[in-house]
N, CA, C and O atoms as a MOPAC input file, in Angstrom:
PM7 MOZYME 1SCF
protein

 N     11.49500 1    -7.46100 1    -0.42600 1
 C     10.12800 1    -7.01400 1    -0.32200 1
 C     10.11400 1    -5.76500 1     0.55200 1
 O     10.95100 1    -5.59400 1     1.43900 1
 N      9.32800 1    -5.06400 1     0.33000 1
 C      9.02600 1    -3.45900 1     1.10700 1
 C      7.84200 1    -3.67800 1     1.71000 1
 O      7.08400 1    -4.23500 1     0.91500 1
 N      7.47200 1    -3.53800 1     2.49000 1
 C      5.92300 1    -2.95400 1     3.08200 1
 C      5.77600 1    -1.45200 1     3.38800 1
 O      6.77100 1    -0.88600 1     3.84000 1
 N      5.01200 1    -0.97000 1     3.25700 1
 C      4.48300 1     0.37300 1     3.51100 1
 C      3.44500 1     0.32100 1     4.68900 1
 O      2.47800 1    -0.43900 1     4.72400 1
 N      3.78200 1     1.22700 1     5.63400 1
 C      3.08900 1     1.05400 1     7.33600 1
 C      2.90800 1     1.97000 1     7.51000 1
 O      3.52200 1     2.80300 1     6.84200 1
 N      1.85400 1     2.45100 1     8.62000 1
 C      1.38000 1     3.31400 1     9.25400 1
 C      1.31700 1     2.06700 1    11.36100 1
 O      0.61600 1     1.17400 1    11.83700 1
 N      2.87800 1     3.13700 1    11.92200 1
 C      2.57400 1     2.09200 1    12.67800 1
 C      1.73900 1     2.42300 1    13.82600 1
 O      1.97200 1     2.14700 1    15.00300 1
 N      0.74300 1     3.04500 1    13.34600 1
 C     -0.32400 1     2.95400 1    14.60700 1
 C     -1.80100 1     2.14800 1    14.05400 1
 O     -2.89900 1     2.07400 1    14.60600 1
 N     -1.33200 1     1.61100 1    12.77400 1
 C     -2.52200 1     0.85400 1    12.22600 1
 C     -2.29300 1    -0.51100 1    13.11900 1
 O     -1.28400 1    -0.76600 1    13.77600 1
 N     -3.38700 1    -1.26700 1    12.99400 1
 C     -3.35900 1    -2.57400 1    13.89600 1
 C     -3.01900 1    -3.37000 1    12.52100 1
 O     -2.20100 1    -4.29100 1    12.52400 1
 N     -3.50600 1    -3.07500 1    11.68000 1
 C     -3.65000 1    -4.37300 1    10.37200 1
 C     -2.29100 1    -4.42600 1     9.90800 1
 O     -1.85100 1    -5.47600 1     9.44000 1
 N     -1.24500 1    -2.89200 1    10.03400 1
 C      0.35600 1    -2.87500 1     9.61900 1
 C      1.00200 1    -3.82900 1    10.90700 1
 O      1.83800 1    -4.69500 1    10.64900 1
 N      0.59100 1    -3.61400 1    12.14300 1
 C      1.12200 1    -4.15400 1    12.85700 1
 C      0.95300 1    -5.51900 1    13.07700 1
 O      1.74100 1    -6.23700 1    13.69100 1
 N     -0.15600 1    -5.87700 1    12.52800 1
 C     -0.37000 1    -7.40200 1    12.29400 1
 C      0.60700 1    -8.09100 1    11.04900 1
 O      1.21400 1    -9.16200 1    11.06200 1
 N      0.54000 1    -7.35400 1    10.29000 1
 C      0.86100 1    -7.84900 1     9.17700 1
 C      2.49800 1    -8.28100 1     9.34500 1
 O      3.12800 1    -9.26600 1     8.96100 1
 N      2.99400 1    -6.69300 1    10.33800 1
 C      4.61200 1    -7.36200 1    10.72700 1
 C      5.15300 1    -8.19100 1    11.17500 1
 O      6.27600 1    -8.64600 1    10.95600 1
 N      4.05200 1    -8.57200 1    12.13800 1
 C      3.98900 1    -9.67600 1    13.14100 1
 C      4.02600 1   -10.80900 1    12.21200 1
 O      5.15400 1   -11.30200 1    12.17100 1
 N      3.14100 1   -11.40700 1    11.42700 1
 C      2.91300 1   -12.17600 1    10.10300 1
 C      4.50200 1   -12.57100 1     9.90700 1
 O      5.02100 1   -13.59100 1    10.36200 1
 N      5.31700 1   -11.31900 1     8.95700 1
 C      6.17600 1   -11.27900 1     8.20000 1
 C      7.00800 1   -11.98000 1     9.19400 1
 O      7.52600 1   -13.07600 1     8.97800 1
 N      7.15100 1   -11.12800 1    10.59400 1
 C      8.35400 1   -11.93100 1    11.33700 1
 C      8.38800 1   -13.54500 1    11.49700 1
 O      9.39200 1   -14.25400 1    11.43400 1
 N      7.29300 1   -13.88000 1    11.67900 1
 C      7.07500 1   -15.22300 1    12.48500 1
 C      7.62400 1   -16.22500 1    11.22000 1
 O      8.20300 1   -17.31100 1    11.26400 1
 N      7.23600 1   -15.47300 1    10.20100 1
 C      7.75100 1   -16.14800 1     8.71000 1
 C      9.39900 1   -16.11900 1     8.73600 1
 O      9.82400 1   -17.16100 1     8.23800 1
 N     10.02200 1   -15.60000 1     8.99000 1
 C     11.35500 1   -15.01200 1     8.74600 1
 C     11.21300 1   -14.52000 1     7.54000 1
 O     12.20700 1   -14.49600 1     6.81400 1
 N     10.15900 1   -14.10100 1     7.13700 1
 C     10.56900 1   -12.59500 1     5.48500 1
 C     11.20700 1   -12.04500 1     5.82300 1
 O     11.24400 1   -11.70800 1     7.00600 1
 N     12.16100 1   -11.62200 1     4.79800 1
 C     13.01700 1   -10.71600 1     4.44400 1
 C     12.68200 1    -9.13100 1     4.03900 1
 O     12.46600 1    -8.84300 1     2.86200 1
 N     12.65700 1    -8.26200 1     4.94700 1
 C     11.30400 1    -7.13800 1     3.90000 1
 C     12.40500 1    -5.59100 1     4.84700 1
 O     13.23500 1    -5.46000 1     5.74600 1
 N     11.63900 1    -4.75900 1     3.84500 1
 C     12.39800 1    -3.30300 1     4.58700 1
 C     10.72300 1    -2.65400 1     4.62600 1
 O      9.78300 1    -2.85500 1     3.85600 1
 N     10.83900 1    -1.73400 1     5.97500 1
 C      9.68200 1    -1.26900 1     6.36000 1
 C      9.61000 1     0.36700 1     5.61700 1
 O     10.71100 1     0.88900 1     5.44700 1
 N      8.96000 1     0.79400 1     5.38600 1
 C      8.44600 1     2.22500 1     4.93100 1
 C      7.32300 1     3.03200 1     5.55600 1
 O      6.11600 1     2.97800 1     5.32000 1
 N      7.86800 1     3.64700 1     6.24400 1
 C      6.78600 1     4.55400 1     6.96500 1
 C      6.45500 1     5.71600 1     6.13400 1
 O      7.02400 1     6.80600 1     6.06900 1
 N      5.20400 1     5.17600 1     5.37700 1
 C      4.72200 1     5.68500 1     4.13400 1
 C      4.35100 1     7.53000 1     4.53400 1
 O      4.45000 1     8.48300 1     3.76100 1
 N      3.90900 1     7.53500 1     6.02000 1
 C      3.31300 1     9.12700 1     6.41000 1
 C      4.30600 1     9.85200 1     6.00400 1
 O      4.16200 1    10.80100 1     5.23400 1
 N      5.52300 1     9.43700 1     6.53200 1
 C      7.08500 1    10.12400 1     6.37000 1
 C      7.56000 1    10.35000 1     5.53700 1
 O      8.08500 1    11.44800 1     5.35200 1
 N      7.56500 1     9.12000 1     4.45800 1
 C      8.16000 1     9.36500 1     3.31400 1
 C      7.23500 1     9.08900 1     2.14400 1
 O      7.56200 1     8.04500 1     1.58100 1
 N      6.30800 1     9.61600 1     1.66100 1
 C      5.20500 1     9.94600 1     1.14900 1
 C      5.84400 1     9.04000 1    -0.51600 1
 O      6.87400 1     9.44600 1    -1.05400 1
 N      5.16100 1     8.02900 1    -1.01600 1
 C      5.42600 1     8.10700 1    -2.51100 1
 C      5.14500 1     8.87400 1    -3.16700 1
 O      4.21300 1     9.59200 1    -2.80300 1
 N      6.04100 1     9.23500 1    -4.98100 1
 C      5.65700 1    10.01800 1    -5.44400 1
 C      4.53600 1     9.38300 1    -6.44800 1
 O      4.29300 1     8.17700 1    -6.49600 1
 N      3.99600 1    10.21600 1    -7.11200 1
 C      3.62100 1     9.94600 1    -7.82700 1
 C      3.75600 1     8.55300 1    -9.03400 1
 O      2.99900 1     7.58300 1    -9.07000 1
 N      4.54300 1     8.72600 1    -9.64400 1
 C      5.61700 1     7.97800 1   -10.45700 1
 C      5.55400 1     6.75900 1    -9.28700 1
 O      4.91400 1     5.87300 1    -9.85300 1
 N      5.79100 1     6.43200 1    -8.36800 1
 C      6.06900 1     5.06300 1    -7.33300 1
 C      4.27300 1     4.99100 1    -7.33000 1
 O      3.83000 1     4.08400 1    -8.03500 1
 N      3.39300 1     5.71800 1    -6.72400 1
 C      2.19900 1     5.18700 1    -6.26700 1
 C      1.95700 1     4.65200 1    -8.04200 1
 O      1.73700 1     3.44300 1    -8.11200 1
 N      1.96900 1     5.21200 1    -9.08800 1
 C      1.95100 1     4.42200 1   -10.35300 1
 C      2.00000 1     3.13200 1   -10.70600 1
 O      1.25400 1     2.18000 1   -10.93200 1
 N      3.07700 1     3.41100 1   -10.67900 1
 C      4.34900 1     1.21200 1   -10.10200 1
 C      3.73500 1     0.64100 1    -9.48800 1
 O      3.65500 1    -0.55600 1    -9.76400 1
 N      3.05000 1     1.10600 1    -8.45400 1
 C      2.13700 1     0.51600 1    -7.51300 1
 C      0.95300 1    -0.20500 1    -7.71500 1
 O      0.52200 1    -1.31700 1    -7.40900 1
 N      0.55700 1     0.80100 1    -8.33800 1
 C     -1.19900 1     0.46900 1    -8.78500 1
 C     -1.32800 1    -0.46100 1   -10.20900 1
 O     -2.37300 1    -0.95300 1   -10.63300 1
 N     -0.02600 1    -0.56100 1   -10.80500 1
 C      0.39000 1    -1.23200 1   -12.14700 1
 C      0.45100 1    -2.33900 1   -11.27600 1
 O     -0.58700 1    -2.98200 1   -11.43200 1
 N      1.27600 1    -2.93100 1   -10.32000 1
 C      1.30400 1    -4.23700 1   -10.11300 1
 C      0.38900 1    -4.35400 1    -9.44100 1
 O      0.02500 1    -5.51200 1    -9.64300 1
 N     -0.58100 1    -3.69400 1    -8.39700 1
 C     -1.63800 1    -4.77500 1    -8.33200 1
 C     -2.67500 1    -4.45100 1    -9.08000 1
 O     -3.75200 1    -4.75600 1    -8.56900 1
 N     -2.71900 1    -4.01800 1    -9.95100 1
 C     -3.63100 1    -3.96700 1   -11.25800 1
 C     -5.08700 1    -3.36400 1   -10.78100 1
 O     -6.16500 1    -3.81400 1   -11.16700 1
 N     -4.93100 1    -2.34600 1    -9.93700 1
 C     -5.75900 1    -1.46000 1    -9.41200 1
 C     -5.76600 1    -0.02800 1    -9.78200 1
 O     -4.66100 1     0.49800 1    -9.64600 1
 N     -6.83600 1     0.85300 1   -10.27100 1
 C     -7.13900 1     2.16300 1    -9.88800 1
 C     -6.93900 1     2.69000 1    -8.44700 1
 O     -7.29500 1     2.15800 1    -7.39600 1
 N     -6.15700 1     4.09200 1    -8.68000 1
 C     -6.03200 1     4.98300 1    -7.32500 1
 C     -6.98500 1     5.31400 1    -6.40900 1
 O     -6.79300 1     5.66500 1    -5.24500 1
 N     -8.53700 1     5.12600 1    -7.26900 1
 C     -9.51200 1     5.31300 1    -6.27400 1
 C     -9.83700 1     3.65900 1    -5.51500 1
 O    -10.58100 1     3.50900 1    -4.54600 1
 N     -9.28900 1     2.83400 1    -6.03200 1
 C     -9.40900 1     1.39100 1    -4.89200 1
 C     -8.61200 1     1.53100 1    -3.98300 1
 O     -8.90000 1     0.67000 1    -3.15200 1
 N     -7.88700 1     2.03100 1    -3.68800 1
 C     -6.62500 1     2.10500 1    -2.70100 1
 C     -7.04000 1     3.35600 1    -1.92600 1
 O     -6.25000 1     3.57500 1    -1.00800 1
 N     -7.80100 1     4.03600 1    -1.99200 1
 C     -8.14600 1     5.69400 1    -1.12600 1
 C     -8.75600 1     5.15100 1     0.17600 1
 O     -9.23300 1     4.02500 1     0.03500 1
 N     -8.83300 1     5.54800 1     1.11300 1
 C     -9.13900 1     5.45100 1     2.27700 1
 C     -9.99200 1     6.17800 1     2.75800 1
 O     -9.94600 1     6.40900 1     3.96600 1
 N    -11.00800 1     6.74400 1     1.95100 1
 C    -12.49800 1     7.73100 1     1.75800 1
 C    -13.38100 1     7.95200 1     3.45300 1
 O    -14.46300 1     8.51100 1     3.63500 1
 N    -12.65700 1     7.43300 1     4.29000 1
 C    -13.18600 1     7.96400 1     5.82900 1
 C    -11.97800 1     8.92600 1     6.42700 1
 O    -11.94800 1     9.29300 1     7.60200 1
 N    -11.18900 1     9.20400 1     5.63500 1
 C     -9.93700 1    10.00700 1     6.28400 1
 C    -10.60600 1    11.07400 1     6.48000 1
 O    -11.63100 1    11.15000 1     5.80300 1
 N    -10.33700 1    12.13100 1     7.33200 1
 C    -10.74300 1    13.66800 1     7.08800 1
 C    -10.70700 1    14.30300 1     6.08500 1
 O    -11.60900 1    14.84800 1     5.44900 1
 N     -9.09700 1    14.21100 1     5.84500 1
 C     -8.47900 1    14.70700 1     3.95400 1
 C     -9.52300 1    14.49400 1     3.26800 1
 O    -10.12700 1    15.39500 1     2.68500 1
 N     -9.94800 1    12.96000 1     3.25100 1
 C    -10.60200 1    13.14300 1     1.81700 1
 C    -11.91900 1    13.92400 1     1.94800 1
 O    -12.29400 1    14.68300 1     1.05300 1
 N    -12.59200 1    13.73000 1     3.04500 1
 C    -13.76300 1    14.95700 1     3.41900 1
 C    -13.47700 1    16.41200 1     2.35500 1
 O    -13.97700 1    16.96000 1     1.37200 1
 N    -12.45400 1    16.55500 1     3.20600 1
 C    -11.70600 1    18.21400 1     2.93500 1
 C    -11.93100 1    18.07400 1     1.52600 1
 O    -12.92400 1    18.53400 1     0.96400 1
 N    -11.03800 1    17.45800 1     0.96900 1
 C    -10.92900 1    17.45500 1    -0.71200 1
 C    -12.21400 1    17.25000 1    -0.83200 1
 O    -12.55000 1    18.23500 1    -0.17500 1
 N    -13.41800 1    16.67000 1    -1.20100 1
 C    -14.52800 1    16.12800 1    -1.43100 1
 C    -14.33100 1    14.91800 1    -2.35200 1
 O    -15.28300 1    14.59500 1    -3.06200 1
 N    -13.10800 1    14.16600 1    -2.41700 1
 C    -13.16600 1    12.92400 1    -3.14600 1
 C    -14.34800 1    12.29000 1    -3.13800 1
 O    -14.73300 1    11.94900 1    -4.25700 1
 N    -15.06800 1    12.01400 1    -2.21000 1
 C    -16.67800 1    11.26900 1    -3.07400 1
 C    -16.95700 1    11.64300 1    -3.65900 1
 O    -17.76800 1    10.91200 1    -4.22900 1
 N    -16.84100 1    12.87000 1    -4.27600 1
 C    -17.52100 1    12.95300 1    -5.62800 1
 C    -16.39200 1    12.75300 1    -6.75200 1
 O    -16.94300 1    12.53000 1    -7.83000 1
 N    -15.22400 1    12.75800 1    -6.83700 1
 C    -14.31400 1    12.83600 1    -7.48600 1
 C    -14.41700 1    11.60800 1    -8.88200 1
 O    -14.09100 1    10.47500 1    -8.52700 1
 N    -14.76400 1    11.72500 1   -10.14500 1
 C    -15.10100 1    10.78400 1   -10.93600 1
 C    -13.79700 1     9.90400 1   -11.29200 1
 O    -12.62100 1    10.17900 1   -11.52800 1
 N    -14.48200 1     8.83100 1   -11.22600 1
 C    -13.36700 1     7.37600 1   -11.41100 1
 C    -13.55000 1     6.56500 1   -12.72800 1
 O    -14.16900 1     5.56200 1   -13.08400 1
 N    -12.50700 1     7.71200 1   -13.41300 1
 C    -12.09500 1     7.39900 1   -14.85900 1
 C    -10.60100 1     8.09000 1   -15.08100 1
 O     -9.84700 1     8.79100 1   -14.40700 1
 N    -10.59900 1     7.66100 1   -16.04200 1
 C     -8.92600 1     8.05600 1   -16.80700 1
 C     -8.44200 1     9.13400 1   -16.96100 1
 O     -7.21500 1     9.19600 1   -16.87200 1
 N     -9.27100 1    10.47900 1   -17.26900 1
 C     -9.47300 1    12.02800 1   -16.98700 1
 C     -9.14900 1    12.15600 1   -15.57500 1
 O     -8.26800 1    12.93300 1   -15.20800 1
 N     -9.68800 1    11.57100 1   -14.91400 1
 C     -9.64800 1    12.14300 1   -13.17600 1
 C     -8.11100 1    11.39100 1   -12.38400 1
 O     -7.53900 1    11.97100 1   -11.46100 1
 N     -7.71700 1    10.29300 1   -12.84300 1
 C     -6.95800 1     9.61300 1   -12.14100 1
 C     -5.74100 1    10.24400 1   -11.75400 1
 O     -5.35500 1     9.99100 1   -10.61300 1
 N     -4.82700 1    11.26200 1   -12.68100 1
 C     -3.92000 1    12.34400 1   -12.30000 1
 C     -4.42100 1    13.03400 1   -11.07500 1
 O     -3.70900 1    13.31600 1   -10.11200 1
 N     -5.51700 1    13.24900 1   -11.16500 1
 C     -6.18400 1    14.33800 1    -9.76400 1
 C     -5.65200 1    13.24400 1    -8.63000 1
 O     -4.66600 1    13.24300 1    -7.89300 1
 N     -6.60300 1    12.43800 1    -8.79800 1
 C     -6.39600 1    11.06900 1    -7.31500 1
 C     -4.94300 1    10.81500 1    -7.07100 1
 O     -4.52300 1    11.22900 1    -5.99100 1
 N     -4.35100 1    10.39800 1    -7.62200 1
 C     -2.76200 1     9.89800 1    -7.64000 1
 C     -2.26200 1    11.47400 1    -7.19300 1
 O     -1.67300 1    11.49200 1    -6.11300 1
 N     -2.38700 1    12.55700 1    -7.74900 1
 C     -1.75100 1    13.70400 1    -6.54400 1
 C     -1.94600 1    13.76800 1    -5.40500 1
 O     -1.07300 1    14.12600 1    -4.61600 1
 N     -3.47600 1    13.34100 1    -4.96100 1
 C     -4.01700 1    13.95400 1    -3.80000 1
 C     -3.32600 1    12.64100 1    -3.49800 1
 O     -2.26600 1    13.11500 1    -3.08900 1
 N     -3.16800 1    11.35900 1    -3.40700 1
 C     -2.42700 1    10.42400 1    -2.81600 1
 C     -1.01300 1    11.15800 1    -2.47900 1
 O     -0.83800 1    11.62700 1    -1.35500 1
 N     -0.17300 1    11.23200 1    -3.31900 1
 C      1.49100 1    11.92400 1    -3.22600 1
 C      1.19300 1    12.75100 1    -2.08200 1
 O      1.60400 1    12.31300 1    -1.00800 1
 N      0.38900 1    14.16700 1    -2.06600 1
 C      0.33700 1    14.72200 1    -0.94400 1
 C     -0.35200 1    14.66900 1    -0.12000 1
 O     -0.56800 1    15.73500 1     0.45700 1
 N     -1.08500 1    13.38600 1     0.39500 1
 C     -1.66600 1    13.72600 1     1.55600 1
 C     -1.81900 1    11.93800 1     1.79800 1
 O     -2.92800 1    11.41300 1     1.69800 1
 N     -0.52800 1    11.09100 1     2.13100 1
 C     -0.62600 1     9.88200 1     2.58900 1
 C     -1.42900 1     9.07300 1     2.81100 1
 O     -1.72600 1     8.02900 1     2.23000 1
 N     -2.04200 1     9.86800 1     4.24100 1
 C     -2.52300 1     9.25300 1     4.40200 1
 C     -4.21400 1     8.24900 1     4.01900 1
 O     -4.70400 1     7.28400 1     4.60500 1
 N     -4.78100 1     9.19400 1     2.56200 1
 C     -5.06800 1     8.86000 1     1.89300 1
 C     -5.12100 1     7.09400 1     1.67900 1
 O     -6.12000 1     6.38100 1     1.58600 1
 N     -3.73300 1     6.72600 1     1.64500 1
 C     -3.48100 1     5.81800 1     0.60300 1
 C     -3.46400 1     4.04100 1     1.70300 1
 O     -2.73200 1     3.64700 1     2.61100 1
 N     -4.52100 1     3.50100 1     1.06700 1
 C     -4.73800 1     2.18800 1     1.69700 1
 C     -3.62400 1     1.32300 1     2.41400 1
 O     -2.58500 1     1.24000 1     1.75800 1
 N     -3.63000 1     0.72500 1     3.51100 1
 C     -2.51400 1     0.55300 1     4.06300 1
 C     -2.69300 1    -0.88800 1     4.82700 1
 O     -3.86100 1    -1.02300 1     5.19000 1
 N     -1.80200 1    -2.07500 1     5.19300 1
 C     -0.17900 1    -2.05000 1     4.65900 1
 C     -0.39600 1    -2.63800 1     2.84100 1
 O     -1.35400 1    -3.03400 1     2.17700 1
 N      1.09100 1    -2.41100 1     2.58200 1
 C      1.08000 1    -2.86400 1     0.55800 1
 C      2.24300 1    -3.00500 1     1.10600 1
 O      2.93700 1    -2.24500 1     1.78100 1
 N      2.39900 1    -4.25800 1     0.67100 1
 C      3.64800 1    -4.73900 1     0.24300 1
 C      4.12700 1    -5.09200 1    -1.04800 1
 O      3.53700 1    -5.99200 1    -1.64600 1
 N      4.99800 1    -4.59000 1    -1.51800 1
 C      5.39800 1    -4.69600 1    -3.05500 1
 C      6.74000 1    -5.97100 1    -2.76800 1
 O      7.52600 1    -5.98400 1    -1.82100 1
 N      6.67400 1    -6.77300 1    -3.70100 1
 C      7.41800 1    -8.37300 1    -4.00500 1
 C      8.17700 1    -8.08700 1    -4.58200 1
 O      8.18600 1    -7.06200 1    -5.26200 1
 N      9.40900 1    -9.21600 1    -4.46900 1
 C     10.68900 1    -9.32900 1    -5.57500 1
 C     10.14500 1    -9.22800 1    -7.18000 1
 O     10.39800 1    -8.60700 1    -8.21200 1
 N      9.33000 1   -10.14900 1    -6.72700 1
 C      8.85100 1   -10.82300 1    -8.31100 1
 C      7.92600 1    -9.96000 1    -9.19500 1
 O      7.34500 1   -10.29100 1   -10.22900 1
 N      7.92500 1    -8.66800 1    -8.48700 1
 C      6.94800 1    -7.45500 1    -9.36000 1
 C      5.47700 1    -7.43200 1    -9.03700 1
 O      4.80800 1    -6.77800 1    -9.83600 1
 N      4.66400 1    -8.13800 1    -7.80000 1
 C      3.53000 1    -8.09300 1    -7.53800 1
 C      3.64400 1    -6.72500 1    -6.60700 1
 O      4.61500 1    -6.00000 1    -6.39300 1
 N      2.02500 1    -6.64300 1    -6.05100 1
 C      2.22100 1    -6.01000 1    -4.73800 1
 C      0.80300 1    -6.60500 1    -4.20900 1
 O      0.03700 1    -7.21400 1    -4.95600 1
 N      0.56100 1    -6.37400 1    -2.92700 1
 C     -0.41200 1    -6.65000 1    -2.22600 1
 C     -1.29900 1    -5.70800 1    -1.12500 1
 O     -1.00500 1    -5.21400 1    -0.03700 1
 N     -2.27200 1    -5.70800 1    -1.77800 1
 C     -3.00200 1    -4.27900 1    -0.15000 1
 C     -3.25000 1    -6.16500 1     1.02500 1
 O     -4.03500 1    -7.10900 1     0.93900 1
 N     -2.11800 1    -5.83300 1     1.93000 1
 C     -2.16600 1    -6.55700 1     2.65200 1
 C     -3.00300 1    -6.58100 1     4.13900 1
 O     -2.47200 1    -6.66700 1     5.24600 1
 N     -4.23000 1    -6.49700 1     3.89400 1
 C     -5.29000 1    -5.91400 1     5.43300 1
 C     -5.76400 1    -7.17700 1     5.94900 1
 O     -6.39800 1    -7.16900 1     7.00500 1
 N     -5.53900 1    -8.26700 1     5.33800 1
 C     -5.70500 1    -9.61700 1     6.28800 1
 C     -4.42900 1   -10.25500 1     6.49700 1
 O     -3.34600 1    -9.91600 1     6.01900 1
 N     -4.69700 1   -11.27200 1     7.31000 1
 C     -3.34200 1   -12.31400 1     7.60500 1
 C     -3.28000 1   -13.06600 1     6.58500 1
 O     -2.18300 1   -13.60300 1     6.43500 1
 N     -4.42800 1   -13.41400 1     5.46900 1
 C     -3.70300 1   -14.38600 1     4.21700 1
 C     -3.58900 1   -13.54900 1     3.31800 1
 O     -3.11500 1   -14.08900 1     2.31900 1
 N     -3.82400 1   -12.30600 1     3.14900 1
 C     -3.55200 1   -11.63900 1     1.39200 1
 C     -1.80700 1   -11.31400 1     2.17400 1
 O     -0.99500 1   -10.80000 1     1.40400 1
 N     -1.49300 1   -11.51200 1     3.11400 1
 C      0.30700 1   -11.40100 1     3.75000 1
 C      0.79700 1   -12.91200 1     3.53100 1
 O      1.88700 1   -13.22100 1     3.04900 1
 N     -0.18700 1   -13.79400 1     3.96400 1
 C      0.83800 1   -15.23600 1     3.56500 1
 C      0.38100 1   -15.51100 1     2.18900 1
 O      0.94200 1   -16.46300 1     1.64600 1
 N     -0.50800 1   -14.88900 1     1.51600 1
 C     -0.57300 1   -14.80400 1    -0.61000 1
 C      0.84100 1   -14.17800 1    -0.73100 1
 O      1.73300 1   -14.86300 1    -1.22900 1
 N      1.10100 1   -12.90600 1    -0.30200 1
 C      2.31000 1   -12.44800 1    -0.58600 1
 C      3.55100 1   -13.23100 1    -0.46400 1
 O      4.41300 1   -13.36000 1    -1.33400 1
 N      3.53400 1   -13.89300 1     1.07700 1
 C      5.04000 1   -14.07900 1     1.38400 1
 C      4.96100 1   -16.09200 1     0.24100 1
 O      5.91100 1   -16.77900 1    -0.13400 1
 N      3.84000 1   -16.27900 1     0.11800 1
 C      3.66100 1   -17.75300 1    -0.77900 1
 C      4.22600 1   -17.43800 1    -2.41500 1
 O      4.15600 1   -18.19700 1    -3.38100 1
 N      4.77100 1   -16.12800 1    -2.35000 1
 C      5.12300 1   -16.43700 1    -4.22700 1
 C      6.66500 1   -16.80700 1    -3.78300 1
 O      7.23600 1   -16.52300 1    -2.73000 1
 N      7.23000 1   -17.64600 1    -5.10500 1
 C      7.93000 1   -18.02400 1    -4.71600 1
 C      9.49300 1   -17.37000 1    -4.42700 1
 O     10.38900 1   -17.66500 1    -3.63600 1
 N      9.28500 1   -15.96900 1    -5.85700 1
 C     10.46300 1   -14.92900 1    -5.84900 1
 C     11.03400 1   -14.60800 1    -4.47700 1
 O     12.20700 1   -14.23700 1    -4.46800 1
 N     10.24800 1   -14.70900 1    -3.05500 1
 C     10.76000 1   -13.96900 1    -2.38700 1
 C     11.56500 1   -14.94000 1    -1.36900 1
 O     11.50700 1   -16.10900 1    -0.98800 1
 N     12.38700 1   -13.72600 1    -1.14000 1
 C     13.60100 1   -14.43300 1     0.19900 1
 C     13.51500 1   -14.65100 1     1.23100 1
 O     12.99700 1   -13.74500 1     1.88400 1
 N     13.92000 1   -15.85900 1     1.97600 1
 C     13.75500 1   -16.06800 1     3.58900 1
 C     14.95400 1   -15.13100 1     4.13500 1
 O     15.86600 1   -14.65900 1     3.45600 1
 N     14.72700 1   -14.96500 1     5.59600 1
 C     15.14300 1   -14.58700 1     6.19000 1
 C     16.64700 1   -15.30900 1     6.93500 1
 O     16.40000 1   -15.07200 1     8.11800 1
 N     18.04000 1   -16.04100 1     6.93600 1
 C     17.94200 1   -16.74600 1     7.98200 1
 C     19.00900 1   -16.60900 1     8.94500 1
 O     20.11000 1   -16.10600 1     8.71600 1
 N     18.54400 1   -17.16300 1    10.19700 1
 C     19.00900 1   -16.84200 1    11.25700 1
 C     20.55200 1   -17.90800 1    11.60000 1
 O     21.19300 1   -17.74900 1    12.63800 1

C-alpha cells in the first residue's frame, strides 16, 4: 500500500499514526515532492471511482489563481483539472492511499484508514 502525505497536514499525520498502530505495511509519498503525473492521478481517480474535481482542494490559493470555481465539471474539462492537479499538488485532496487489491481511499478520517487497512489484499506488517 502507498499513501500520499503532505506532512504538515494533521489528517496525513493521523492517518500514519492509524497505519502504524496497525502494523500496515505501506510506503509513504510525499506527494508536494514528487508530484503524480497525470497518467497516475488517472489510476487514481479510476480506483476510487471519482472525478478530478472531487479530489481538488478549492481553498488552496492555486486554485484562487487558476479560477477553478468556475472551471466546468464534465468530460471536456477534466484534461484541464487533472493538469492543473500534475502541476500544482497541492491541489490534490490529501492523505489517498492506494491498496494491493486495486482500491484507493481519500483517507481524511480514522475509519475511511481502518476501511482501507480492513480489505483483505493487504499485508501486515511483522515484527
Amino acid at each position: 500500500m502507498e499513501i500520499w502525505i503532505n506532512p504538515d497536514c494533521s489528517k496525513c499525520r493521523s492517518a500514519l499514526s492509524i497505519l502504524d498502530a496497525e502494523r500496515a505495511q505501506y510506503t509513504v509519498r510525499h506527494y508536494l515532492e514528487q508530484p503524480p503525473t497525470v497518467a497516475e492521478l488517472r489510476e487514481v481517480l479510476g480506483r476510487l471511482g471519482l472525478e478530478p474535481w472531487h479530489i481538488v482542494r478549492p481553498g488552496e490559493p492555486i486554485a484562487a489563481e487558476l479560477g477553478i470555481a468556475d472551471w466546468p465539471h464534465d468530460e471536456a474539462g477534466r484534461d484541464r483539472w487533472l493538469a492543473a492537479m500534475a502541476a500544482h499538488p497541492a491541489l490534490i485532496q490529501r492523505p489517498i492511499i492506494t491498496a494491493e487489491d486495486g482500491t484507493a481511499t481519500v483517507a481524511r478520517t480514522p475509519d475511511a484508514v481502518r476501511e482501507a487497512l480492513s480489505r483483505p489484499a493487504l499485508d501486515r506488517r511483522t515484527h
